[in-house]
C-alpha positions, 0 to 999 in steps of 0.5 A: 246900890252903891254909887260906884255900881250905878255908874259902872252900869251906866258907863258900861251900857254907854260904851256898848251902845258906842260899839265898846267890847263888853269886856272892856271897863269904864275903869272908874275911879274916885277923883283925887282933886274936886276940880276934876269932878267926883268921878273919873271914868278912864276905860276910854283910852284903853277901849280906843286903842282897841278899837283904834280909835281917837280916844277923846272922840270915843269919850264923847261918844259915851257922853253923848250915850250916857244916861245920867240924868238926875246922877251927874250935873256934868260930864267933861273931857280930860287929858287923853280921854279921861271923862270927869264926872260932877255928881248932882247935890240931890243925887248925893243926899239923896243916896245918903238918905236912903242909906241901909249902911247899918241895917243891911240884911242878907236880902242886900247880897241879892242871893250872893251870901256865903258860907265863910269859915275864917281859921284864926287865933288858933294858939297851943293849950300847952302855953298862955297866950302871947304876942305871937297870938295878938294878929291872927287873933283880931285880924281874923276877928275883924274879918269875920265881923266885916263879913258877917256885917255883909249878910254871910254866914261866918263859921269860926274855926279856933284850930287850938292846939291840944295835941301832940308829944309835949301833952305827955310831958304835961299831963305827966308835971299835972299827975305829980303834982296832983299826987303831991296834993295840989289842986289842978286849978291851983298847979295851972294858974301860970301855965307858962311856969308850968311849963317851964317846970315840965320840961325841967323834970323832963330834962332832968328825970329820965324815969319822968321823961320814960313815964312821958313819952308812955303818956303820950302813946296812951294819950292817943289810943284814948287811956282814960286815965291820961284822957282824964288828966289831959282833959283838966290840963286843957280845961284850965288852958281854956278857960284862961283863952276865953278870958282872953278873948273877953278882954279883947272883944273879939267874937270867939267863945267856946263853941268856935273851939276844934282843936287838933284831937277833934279830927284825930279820928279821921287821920287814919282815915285820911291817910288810907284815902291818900294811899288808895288814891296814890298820892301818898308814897313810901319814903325812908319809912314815911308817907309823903305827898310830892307835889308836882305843882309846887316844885322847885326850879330844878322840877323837884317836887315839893314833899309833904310828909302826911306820916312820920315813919314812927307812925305819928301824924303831923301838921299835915294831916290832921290840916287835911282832916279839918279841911275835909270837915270844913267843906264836907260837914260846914259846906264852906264856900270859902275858907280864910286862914289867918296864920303866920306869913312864915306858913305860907308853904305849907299851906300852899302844900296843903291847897294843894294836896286838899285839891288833888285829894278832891276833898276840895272842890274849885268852887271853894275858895282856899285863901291863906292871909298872911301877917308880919311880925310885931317888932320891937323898937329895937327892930327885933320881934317884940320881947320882954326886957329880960328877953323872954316871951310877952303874955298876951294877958300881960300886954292888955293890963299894961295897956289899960293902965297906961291908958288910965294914966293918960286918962287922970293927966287929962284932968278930967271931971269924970268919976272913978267908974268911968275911967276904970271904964273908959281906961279899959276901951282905950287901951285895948282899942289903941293895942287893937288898932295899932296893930289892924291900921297896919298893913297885915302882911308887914311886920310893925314896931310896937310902941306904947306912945304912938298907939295910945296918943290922941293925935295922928291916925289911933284909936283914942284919936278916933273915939275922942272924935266920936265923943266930940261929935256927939258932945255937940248933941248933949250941948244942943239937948237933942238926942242923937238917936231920934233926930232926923233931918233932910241934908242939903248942901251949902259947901264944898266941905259938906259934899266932901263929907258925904262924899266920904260917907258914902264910900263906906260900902265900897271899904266894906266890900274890899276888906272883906274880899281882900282880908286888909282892916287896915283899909278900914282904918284908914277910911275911918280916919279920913271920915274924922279928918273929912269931919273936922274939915266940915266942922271948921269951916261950916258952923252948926250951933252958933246963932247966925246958922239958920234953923234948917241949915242947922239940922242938915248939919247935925244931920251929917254929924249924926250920920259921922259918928255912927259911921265912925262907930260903926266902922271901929265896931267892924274892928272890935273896938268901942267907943263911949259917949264921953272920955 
């Protein structure tokens, strides 16, 4: 059990046995400064006015009520009420040496695991990847990693875009070209020149753009022909993502793939239902949902149109259909999308209607994570230099060889393998990392010196701290992996650094229930920064360390990096034992 969870049980029963409201908390907090403990417990003051009582006296009386014996050295007043809490020595290493951080199994949620469908990446198969696609991609991988680390069952859903009216311009370019004797591999090697070319003809050729939108039509009611072309178009697209995906270390593979025309079956049948249950109505030919819920300020309604009034579906409803699919065949306990912030209506609109439809019921939890943009140092969203889109497959080649460039400056000893190796770890992990130790839902500027430097809050910094702790066991010719050793506390600086090894739970659960990694990064940082405070200050190999001493220390080396390893994994971000 977590530290914080056994002094909220034994604050709680304190304060009740005091005659506190069992609804009132003990408020508990880590302290900021160690002369006010490790601990502060601040509900008394709300509790006392409730009671209208004294709110130091009431802190003494659950002093007096708390049993903490063998947790807490002492309890001491402050201020109006606040209850300072000094951690016993023992108590600390021993929670840290009965830790289950990196072995936690579903029987540690205690019958709590979930069912949790994260909605990420989701990118359009009629055009590479680009940056647009970099945050939902590895904030949404973050987030599954983190909740799959804490036992639940992730289900990963890649809503790719396969379908719509521009597939009858493709399809058509693909049919042309391959009359002409290309090859569909060859003919879609840069899809994003393909595309260019397709809408060209389109623009240009009104005979081609006739043939198009005929595609389409016959595309949707299943024509094998345009089903077979359609099929190869999205094959190579595919094919092109995964590559992707590899290149990123994110979790998602071809199995996490439904797209757009894998609920295009069940539109129709959604509509009918919205119909049938009257929340879809007439208007100006369409059907539309008017959700009262999410009205304006003069109590319009907020319209949702479920169908246009030629007969196409939108966004809408094959949303609805995929939210229907989630709960009814994946029996989600909660569904967490991770789509641009500027989506946020319209995901409101599709909770909403999900709810009224009853495809959803209240113990499920809908919840969209927004994110900001990633900028440019000019301000603006981030381009090339002739203005045009960035290709995701573009920025990670740039990053692992700014990354190798960086890497040969160094003048390492390092052989040719290896810094093809560690190039590639250290600039997809900075591009990762640069991006998740931001806020989600701030927009970000990007910039290639800042992420890629080894000084400040980055990756490379946090993996070279890794290197550097474990380079203590390579010098000491011991093996990290089998050591073991009882902690015992010396300095202040030791107990800070497990005092910071022992929040890793409780940045665990807060980013798994909040969709937030860069708390994680943050957390990481402060561990290395904790670390190199306890490495200053308390040597471990120099010869006047006495035998024991040494071991506790490498003990609390040991325990560093693999939590800080850990926590880059839950990022998806490698480390390496030399760089």
């Amino acid at each position: 059990m977590r530290i914080k969870e056994i002094l909220n049980q034994r604050f709680s029963a304190a304060m009740q046995a005091a005659g506190v409201p069992s609804e009132c908390s003990p408020i508990l907090a880590l302290s900021g400064k160690p002369q006010f403990g490790d601990y502060q417990a601040n509900g008394a003051m709300a509790a006392a006015k409730r009671l209208k009582m004294n709110p130091r006296d009431l802190a003494e009386k659950i002093i007096q009520l708390a049993d903490l014996d063998g947790i807490a050295d002492r309890l001491e007043i402050a201020g109006p009420g606040f209850i300072n809490i000094h951690l016993c020595d023992a108590f600390l290493t021993a929670s840290l040496g009965t830790n289950t951080l990196y072995t936690q199994s579903e029987s540690d949620l205690d019958g709590t695991q979930k069912r949790v469908v994260v909605d990420y990446s989701s990118p359009n198969l009629a055009k590479e990847m680009h940056v647009g696609h970099l945050r939902s991609t590895i904030i949404g991988d973050a987030v599954a990693r983190v909740l799959e680390y804490q036992g639940h069952t992730v289900l990963r859903q890649n809503h790719m875009g396969d379908w719509g009216t521009q597939f009858g311009m493709l399809i058509a370019e693909l049919e042309q070209q391959l009359s002409e004797g290309e090859q569909a591999e060859l003919a879609l090697g840069d899809l994003e020149l393909f595309y260019q070319q397709s809408k060209k003809h389109f623009d240009a050729d009104l005979e081609f753009a006739d043939t198009a939108r005929a595609y389409v039509v016959k595309l949707q009611s299943g024509d094998a022909h345009c089903r077979g072309l359609w099929q190869k178009f999205i094959q190579v697209s595919v094919a092109h993502n995964l590559e992707i995906y590899a290149q990123l270390n994110v979790g998602l593979t071809a199995e996490h793939i439904m797209p757009e025309s894998a609920y295009n079956d069940d539109l129709q049948n959604v509509l009918d239902d919205l119909l049938a249950k009257d929340l879809a109505l007439e208007s100006d030919g369409a059907k539309v949902v008017f959700l009262d819920e999410l009205a304006d300020k003069n109590g319009n309604p907020s319209p949702m149109i479920v169908q246009k009034s030629g007969g196409g579906f939108l966004y809408a409803t094959s949303d609805l259909a995929a939210m229907r699919y989630r709960v009814g065949q994946l029996q989600a306990d909660r569904i967490l999308y991770f789509i641009d912030a500027r989506q946020s209506l319209h995901m409101k609109q599709v909770f909403a209607a999900a709810r009224k439809a009853d495809y959803v019921s209240d113990a499920v939890s809908l919840e969209h994570h927004p994110f900001g943009t990633m900028m440019g140092k000019d301000g603006r969203p981030f381009k090339t230099r002739s203005g045009g889109t960035v290709k995701l497959a573009d920025l990670l080649v740039e990053a692992v060889e700014r990354a190798e460039q960086l890497l040969r400056s160094k003048n390492t000893d390092l052989g040719e393998d290896e810094i093809s190796n560690i190039a590639r770890s250290v600039g997809i992990g900075a591009i990762k990392y640069a991006d998740l130790s931001k806020t989600r839902t701030n927009d970000y500027i990007f910039d290639w010196d800042a992420m890629l430097s080894f000084e400040g809050n980055t990756a490379p910094y946090l993996q070279y701290a890794y290197t550097r702790i474990r380079s203590i066991f390579r010098k000491a010719g011991i093996s990290a992996e089998s050591f073991s050793a009882e902690i015992s506390i010396t300095e202040h600086q030791e107990k800070a650094l497990i005092m910071k090894l022992l929040q890793f739970d409780n940045v665990v659960d807060q980013v798994a229930a909040e969709g937030y990694p860069h708390i994680l990064c943050n957390y990481v940082y402060e561990l290395a920064s904790a670390y190199m405070t306890f490495y200053e200050h308390c040597p471990v190999l120099k010869d006047e360390v006495p035998e024991e001493l040494q071991k506790s220390r490498l003990q609390l080396c040991k325990l560093t990096s693999e939590t800080i390893a850990k926590g880059l994994d839950l990022l998806g971000i490698e480390v390496m034992e030399k760089m």
